[in-house]
Backbone as a printed PyTorch tensor [residue, N CA C, xyz], in Angstrom:
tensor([[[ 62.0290,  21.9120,  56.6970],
         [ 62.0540,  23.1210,  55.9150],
         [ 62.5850,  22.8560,  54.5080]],

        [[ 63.2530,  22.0430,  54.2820],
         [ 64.2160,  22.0530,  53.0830],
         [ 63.3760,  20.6050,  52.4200]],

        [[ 62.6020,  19.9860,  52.5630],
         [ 61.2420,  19.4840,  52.1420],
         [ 60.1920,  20.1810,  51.4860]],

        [[ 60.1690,  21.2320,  52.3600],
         [ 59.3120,  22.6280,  51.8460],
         [ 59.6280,  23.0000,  50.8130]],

        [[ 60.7440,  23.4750,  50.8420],
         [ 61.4130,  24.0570,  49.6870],
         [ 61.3400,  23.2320,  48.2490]],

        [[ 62.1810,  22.2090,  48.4140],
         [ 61.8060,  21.3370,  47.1340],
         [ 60.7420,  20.9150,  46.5890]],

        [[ 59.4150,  20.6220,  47.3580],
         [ 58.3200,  20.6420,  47.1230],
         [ 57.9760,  21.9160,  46.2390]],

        [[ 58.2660,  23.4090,  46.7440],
         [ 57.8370,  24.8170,  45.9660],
         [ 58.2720,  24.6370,  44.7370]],

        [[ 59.7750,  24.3180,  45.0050],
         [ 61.0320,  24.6260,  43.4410],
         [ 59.6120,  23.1420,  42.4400]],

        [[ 59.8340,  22.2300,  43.0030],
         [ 59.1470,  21.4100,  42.0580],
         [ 57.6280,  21.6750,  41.3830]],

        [[ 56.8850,  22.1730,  41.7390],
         [ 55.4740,  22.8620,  41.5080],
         [ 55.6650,  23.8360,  41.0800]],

        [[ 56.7220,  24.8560,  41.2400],
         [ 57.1380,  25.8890,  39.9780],
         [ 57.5020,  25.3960,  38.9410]],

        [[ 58.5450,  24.5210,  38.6800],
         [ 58.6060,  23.7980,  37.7720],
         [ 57.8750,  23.4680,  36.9270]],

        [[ 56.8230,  22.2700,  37.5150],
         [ 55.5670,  21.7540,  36.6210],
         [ 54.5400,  23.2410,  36.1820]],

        [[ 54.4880,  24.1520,  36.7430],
         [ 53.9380,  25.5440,  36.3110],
         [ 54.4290,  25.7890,  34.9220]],

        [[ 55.6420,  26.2550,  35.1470],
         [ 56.6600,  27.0890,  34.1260],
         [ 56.0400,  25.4800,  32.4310]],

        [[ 56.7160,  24.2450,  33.0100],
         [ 56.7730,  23.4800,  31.6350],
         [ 55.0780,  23.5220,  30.7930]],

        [[ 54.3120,  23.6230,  32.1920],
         [ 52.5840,  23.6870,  31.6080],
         [ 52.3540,  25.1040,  30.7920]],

        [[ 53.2310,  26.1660,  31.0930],
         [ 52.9250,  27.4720,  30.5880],
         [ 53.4690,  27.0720,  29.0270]],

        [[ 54.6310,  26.7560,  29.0200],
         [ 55.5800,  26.0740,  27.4240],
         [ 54.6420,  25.5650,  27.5350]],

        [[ 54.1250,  24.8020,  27.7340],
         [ 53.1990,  23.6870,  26.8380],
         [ 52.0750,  23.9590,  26.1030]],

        [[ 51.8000,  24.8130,  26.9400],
         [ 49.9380,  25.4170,  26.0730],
         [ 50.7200,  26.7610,  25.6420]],

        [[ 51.7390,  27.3760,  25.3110],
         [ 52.2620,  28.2070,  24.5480],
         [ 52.2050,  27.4240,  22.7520]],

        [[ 53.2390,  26.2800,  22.9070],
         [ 53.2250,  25.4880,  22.0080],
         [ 52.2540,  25.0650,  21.4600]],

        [[ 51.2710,  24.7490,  22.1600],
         [ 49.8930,  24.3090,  21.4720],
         [ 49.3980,  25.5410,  20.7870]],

        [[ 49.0800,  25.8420,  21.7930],
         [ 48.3200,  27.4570,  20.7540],
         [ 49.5140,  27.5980,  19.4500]],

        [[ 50.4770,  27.5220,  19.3500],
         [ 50.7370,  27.6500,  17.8860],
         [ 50.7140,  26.9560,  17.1160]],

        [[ 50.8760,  25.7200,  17.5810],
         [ 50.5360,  24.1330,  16.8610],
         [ 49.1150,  24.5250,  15.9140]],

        [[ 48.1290,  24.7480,  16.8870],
         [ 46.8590,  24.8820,  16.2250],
         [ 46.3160,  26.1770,  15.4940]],

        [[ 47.4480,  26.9440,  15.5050],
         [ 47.4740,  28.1950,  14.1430],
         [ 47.6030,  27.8520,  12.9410]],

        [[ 48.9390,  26.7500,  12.9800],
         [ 49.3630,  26.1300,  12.0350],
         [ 48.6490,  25.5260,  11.2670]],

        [[ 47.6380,  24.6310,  11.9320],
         [ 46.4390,  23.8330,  11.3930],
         [ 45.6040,  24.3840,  10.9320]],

        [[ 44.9050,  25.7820,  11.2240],
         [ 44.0050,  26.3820,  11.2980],
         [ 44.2740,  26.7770,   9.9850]],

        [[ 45.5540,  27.4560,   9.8850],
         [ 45.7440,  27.8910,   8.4480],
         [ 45.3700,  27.5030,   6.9110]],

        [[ 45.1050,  28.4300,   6.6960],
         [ 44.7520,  27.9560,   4.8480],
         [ 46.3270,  27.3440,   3.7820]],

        [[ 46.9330,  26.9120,   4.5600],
         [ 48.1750,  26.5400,   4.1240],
         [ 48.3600,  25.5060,   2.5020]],

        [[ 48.2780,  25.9640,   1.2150],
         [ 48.4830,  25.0840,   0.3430],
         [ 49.7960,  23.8600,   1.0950]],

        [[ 49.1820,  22.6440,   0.4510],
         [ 50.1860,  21.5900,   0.6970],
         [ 50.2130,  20.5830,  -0.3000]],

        [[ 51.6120,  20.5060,  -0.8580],
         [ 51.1000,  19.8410,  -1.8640],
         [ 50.9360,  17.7880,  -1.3440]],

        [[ 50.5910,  17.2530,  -2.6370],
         [ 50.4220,  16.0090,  -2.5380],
         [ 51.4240,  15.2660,  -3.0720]],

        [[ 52.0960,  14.4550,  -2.6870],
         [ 53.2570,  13.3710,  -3.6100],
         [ 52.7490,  11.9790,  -3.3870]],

        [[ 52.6180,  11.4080,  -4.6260],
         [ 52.0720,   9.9620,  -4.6160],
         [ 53.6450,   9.0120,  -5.0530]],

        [[ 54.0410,   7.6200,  -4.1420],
         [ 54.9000,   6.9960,  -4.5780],
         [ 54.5710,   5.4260,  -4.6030]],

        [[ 54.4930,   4.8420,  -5.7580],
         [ 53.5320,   3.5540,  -6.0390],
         [ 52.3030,   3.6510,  -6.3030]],

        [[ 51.7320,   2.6450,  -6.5290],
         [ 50.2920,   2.6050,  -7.3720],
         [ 49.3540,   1.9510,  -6.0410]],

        [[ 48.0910,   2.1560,  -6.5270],
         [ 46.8480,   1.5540,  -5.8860],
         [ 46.2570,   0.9850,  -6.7270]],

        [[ 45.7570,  -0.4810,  -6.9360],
         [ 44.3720,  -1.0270,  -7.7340],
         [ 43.4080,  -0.0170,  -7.7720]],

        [[ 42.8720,  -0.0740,  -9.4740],
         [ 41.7430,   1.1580,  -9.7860],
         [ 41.8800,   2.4350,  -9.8550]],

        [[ 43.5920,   2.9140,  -9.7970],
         [ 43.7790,   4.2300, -10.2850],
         [ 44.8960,   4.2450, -11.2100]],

        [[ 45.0050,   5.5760, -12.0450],
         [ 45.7980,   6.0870, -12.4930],
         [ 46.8830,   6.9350, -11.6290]],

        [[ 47.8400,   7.2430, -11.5540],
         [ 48.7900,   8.5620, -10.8040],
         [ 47.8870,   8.9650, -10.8620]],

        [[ 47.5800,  10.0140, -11.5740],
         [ 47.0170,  11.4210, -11.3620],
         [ 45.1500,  11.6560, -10.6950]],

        [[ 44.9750,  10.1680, -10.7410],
         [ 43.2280,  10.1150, -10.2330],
         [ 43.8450,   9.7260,  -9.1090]],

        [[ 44.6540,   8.8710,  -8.2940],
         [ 45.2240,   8.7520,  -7.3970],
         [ 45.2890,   9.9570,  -6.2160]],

        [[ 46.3150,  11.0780,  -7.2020],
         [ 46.4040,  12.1590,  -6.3490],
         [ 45.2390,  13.1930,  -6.0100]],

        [[ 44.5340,  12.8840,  -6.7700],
         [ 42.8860,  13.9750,  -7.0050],
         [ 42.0800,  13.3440,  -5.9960]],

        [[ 42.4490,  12.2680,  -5.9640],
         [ 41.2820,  11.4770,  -4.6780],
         [ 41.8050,  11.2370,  -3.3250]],

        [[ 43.4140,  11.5560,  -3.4250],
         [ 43.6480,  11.6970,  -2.3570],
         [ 43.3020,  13.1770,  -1.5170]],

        [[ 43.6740,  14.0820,  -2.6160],
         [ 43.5510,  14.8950,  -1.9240],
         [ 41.8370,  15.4620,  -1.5280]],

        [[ 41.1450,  14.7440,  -1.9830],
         [ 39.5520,  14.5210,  -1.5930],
         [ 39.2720,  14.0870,  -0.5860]],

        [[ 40.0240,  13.2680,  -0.0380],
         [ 39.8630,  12.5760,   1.2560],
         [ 40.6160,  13.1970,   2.3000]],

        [[ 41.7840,  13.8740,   2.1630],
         [ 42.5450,  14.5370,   3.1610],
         [ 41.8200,  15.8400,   3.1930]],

        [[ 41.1930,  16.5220,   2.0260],
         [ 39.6250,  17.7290,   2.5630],
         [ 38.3950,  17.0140,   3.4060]],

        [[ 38.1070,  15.9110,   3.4610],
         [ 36.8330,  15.0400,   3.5470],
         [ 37.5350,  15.0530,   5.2310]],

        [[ 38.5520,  14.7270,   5.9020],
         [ 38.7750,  14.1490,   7.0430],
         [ 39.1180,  15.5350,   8.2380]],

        [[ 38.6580,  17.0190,   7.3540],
         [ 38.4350,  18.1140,   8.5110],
         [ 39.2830,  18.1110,   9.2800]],

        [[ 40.7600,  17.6440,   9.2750],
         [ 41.7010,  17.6760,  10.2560],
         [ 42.0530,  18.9730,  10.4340]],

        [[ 42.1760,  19.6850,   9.3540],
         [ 43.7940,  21.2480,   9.1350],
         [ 42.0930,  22.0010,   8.2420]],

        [[ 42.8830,  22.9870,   8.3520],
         [ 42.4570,  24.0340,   7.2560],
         [ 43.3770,  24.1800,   6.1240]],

        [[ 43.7480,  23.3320,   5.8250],
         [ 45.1670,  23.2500,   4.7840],
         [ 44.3900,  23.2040,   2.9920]],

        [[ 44.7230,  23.9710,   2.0200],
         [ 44.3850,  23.1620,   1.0010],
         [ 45.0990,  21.7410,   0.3820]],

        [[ 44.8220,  21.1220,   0.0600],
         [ 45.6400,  19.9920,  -0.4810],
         [ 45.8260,  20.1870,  -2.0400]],

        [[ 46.5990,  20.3180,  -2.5650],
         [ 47.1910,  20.2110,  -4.3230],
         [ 47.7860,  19.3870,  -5.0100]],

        [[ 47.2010,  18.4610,  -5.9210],
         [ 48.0400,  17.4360,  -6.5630],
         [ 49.5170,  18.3630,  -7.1680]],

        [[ 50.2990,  17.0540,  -7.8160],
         [ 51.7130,  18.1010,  -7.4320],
         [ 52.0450,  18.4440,  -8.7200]],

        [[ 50.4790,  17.6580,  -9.8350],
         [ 50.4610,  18.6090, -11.0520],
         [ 50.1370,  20.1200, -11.1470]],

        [[ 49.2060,  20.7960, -10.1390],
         [ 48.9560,  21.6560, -10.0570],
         [ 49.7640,  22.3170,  -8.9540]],

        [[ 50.9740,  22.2420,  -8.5060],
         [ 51.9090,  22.6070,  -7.4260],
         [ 52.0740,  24.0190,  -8.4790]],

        [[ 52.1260,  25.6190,  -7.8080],
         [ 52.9470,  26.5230,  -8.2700],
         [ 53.5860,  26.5650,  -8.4080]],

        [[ 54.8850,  27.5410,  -9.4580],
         [ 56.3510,  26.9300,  -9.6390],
         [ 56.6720,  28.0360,  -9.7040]],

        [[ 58.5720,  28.2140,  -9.4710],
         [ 58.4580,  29.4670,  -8.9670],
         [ 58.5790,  30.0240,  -7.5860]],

        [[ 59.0780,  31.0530,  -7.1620],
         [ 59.0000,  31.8630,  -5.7990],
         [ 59.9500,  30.8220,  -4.8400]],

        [[ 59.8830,  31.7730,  -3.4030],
         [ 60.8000,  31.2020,  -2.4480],
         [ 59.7780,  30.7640,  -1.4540]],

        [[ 58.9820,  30.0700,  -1.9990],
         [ 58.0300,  29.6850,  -0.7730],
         [ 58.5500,  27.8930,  -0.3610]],

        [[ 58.7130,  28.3820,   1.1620],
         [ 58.9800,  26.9660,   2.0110],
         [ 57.8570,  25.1370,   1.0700]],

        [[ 58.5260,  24.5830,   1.0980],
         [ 57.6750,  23.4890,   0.7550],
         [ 56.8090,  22.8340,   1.8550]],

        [[ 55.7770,  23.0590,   1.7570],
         [ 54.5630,  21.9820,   2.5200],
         [ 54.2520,  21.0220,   1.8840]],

        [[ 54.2230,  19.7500,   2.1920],
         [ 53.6460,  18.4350,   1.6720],
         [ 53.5260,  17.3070,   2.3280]],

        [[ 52.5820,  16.1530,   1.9420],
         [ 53.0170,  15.0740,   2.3450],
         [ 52.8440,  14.3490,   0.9460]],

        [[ 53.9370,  13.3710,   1.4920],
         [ 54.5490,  12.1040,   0.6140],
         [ 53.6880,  10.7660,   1.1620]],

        [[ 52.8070,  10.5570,   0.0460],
         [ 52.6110,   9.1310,   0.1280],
         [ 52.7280,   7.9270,  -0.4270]],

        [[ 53.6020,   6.5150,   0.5310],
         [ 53.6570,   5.7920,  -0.7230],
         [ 53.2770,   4.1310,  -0.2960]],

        [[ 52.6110,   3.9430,  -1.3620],
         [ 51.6740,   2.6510,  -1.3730],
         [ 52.5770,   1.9470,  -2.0790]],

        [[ 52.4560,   0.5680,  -1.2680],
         [ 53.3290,  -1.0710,  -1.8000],
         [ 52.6870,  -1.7410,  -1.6350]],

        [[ 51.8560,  -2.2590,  -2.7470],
         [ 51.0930,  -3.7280,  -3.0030],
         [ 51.8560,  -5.0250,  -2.2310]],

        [[ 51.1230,  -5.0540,  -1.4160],
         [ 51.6140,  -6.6450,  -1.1770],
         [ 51.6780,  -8.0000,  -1.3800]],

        [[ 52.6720,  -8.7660,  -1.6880],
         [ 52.1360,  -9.9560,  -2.4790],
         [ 50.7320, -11.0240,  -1.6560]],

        [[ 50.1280, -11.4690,  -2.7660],
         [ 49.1510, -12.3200,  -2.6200],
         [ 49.8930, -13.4000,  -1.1130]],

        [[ 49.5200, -14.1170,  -0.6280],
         [ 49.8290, -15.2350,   0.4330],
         [ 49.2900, -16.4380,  -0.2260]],

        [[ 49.8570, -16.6300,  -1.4440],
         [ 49.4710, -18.0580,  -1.9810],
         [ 49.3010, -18.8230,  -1.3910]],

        [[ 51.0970, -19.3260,  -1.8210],
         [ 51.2620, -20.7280,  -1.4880],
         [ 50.8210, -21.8450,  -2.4660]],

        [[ 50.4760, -22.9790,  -2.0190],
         [ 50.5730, -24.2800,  -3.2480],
         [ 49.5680, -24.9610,  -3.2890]],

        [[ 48.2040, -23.9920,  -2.6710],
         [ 46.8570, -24.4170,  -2.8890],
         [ 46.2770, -23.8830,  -3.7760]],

        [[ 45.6480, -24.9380,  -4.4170],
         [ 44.7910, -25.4060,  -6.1950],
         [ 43.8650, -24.5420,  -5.6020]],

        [[ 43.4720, -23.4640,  -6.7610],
         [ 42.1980, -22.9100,  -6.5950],
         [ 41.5810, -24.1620,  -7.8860]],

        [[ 40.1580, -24.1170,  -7.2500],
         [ 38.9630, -24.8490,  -7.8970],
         [ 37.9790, -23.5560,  -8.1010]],

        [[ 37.4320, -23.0560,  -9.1560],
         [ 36.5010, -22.0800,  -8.8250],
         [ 35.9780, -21.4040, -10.0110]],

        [[ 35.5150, -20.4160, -10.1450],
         [ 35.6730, -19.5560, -11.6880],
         [ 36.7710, -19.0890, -11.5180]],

        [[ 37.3790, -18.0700, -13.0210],
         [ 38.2910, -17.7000, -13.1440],
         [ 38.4040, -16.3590, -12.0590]],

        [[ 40.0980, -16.5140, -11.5250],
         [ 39.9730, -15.5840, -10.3220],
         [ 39.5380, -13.8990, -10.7520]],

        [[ 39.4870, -13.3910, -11.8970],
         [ 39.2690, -12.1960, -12.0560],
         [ 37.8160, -12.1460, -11.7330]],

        [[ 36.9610, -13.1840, -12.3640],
         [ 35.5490, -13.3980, -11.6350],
         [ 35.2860, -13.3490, -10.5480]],

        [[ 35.8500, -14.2210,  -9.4270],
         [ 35.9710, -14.3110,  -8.0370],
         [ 35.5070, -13.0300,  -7.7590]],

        [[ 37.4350, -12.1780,  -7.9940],
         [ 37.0790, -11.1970,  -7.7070],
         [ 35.6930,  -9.9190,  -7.3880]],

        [[ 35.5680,  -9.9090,  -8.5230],
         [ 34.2020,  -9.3520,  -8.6270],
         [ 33.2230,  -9.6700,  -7.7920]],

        [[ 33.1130, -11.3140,  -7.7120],
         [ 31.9330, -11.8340,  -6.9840],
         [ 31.7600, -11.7830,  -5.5390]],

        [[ 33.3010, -11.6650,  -5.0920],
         [ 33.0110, -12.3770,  -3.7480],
         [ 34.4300, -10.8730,  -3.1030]],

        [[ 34.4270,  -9.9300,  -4.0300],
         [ 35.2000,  -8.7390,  -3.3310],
         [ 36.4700,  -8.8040,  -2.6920]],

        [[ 37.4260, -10.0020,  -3.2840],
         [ 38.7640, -10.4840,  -3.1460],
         [ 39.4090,  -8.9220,  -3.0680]],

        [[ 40.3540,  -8.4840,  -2.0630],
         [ 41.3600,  -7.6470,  -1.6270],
         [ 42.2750,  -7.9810,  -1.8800]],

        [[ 43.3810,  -6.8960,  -2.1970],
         [ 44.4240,  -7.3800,  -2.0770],
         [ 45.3330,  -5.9550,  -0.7830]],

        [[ 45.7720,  -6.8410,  -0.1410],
         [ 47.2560,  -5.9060,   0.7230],
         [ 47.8490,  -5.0770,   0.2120]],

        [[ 47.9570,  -4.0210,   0.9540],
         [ 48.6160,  -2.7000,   0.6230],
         [ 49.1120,  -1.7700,   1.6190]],

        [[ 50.5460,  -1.7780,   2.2210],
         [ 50.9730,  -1.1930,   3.0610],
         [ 50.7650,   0.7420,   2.7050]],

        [[ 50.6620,   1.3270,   3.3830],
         [ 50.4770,   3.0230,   3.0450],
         [ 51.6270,   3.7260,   4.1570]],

        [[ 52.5770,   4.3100,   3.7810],
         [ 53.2380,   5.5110,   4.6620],
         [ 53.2270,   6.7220,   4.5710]],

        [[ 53.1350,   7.9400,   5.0970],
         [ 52.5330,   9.1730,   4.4180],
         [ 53.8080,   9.5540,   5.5360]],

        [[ 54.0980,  10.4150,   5.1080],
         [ 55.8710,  11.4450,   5.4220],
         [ 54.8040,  13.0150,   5.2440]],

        [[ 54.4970,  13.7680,   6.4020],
         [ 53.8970,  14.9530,   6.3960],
         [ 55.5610,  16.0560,   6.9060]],

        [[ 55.7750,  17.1360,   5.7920],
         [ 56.9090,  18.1220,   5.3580],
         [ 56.2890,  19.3860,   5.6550]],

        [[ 56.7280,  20.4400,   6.8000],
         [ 56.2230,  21.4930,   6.8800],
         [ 57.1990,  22.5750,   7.1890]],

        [[ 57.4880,  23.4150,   6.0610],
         [ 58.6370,  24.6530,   5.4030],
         [ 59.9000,  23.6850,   5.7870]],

        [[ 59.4950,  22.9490,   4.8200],
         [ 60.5870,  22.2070,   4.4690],
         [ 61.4050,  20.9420,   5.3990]],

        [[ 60.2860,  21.1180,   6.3750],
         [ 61.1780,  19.9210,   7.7180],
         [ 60.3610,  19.1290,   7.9560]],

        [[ 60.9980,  17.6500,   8.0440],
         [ 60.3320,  16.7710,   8.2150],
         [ 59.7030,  17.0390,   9.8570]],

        [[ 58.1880,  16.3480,   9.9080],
         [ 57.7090,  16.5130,  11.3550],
         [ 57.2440,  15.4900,  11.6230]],

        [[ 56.6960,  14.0980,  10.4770],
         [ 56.2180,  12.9740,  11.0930],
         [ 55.5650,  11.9610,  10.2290]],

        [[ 55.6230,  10.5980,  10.7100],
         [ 55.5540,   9.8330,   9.5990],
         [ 54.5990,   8.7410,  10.2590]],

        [[ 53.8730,   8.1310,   9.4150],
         [ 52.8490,   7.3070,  10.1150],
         [ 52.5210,   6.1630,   8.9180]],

        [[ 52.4390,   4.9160,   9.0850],
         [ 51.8480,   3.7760,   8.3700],
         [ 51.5550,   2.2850,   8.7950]],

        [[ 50.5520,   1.8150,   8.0560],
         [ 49.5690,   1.4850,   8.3160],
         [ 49.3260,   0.2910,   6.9750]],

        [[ 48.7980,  -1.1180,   7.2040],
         [ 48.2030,  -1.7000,   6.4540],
         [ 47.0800,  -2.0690,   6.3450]],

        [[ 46.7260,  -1.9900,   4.9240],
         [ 45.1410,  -2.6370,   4.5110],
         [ 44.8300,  -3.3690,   3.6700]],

        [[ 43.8440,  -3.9530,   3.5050],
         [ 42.8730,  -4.5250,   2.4050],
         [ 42.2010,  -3.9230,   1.9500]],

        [[ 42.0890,  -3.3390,   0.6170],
         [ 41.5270,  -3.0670,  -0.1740],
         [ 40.8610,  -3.8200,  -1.5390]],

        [[ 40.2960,  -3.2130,  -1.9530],
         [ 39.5510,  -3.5650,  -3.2930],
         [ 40.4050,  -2.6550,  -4.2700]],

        [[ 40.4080,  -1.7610,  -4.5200],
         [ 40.4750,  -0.8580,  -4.8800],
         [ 39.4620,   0.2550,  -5.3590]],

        [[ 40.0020,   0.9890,  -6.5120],
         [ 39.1360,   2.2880,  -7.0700],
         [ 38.4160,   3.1130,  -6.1070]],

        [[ 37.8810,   4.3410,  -7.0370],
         [ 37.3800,   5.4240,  -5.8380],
         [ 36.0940,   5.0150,  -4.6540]],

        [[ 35.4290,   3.9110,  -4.9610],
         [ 33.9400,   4.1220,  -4.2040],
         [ 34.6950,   2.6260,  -3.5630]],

        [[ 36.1100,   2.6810,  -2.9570],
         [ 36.2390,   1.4470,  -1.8240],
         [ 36.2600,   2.6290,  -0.6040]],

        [[ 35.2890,   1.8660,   0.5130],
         [ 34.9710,   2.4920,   1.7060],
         [ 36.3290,   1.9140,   2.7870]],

        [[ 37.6980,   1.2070,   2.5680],
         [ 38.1270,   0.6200,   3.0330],
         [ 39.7430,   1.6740,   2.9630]],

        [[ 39.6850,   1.6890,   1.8630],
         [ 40.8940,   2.7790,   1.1590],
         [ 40.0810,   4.4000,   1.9620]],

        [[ 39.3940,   4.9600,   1.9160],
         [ 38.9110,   6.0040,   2.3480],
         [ 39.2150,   6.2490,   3.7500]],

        [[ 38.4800,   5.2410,   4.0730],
         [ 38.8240,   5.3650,   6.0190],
         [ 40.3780,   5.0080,   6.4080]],

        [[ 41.0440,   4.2260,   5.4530],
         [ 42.3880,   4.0250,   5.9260],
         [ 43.3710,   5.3480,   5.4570]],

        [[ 42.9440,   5.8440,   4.8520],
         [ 43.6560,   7.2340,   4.2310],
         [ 43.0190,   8.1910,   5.2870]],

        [[ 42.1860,   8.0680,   5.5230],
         [ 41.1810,   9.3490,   6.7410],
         [ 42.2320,   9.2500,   8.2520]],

        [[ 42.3460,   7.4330,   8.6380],
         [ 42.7100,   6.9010,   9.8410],
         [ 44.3870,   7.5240,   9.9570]],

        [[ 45.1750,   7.5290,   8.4980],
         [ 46.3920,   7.8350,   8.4490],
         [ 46.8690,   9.0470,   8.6800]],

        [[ 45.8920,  10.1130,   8.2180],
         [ 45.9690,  11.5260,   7.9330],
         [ 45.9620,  11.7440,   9.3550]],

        [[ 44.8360,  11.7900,  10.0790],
         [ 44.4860,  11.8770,  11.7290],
         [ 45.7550,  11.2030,  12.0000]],

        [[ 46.4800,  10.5440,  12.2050],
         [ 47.5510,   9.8160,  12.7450],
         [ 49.0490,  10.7270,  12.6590]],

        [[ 49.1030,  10.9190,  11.5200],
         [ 50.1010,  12.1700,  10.6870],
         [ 49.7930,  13.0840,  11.5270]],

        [[ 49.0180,  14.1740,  11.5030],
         [ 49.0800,  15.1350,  12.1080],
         [ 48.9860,  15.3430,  13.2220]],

        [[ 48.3290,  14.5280,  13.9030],
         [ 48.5830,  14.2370,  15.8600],
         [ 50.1750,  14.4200,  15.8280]],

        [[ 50.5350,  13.1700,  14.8010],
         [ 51.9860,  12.7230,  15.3660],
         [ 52.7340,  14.4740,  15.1410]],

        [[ 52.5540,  14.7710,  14.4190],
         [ 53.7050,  16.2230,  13.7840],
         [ 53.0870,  17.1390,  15.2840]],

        [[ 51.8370,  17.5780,  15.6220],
         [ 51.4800,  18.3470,  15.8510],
         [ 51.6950,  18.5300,  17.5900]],

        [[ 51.1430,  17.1850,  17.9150],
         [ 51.3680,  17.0170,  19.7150],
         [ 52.4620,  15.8450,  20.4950]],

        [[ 52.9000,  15.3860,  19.6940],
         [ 54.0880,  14.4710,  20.0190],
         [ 55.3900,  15.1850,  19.7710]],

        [[ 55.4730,  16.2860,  19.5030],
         [ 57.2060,  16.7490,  19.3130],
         [ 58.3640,  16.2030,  20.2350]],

        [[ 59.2100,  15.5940,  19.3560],
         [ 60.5540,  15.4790,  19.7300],
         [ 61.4560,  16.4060,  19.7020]],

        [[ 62.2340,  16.2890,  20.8750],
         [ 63.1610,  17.2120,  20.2370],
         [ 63.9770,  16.9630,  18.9560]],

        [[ 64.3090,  16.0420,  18.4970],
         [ 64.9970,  15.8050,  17.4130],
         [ 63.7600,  15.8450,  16.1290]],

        [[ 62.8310,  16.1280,  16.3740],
         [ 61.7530,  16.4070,  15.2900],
         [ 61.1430,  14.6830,  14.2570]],

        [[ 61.7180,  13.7970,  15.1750],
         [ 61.4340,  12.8230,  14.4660],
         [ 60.3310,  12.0310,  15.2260]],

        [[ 59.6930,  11.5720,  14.4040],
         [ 58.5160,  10.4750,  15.2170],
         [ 58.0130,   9.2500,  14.3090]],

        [[ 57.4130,   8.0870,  14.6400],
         [ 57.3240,   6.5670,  13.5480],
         [ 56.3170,   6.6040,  14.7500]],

        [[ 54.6800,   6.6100,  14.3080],
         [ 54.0840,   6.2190,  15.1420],
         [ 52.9100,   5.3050,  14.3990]],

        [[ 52.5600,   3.6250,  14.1640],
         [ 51.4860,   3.3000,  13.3450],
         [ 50.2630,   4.1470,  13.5430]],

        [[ 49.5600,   3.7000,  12.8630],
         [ 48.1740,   4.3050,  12.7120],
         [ 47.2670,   3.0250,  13.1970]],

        [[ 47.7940,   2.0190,  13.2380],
         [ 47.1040,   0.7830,  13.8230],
         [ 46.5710,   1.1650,  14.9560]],

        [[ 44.8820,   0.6870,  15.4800],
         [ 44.7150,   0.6450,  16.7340],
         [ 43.9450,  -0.4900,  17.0920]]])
């Protein structure tokens, strides 16, 4: 009998946490759904941009990857003013050094190379996604790039990060609200 019992208490249990759970979701995905301005913060540079073409193309690609219904706003065009909670994510790119070493290039000059043969260089990316003001999740990721706007390499790794970001904020909650999850797969 008292087998019985614990068996019931336990299957109420898993009931009650499944009811929280798809409570939580359903608001998770209000959140997303929303037309929520968010702004953009860029920290470090990328090959082939300026700051401010930087942030314009980022936020092209975080509309391009259909995750949220969010607008995205470079943080030149951020409103100023009012008591509105801050939404954003922070992203910041660190060039990585070349992997020399003490081998003689023989060749044309490397800026040529470049060009010719589509030499990359490393670039770690972390994006910190801020929603009314609290951190919810952080995700990064390295690549090779070329640079400038028409690299298909920078696009999908900014697409791969964003999707990564918002899973992490959205269906991984901690209780302590913190999460480090790569975007590597």
């Amino acid at each position: 009998m008292k087998r019985y019992t614990v068996l019931s208490a336990l299957a109420g249990a898993i009931a009650l946490v499944g009811t929280i759970g798809a409570q939580a979701q359903s608001l998770d995905s209000g959140i997303r759904n929303q037309p929520l301005p968010v702004l953009v913060e860029i920290d470090g540079s990328v090959p082939g941009f300026t700051k401010d073409e930087l942030e314009t193309y980022l936020c092209q690609q975080l509309t391009a990857s259909h995750l949220t219904g969010w607008r995205f706003l470079p943080t030149s065009l951020a409103p100023t003013g009012g008591d509105q909670p801050s939404n954003r994510i922070v992203w910041h790119f660190k060039q990585l050094p070349y992997a020399g070493g003490g081998t003689r290039y023989i060749g044309p000059a490397m800026s040529r190379a470049k060009e010719l043969f589509g030499v990359g260089r490393a670039v770690s990316i972390d994006a910190k996604i801020f929603l009314n003001d609290e951190f919810e999740a952080t995700t990064f990721d390295e690549v090779t790039i070329k640079g400038g706007p028409n690299d298909a390499g920078l696009a999908a790794a900014i697409q791969k990060i964003m999707k990564s970001v918002v899973t992490n904020a959205f269906l991984t909650g901690s209780p302590d609200g913190i999460q480090a999850v790569s975007a590597r797969t």
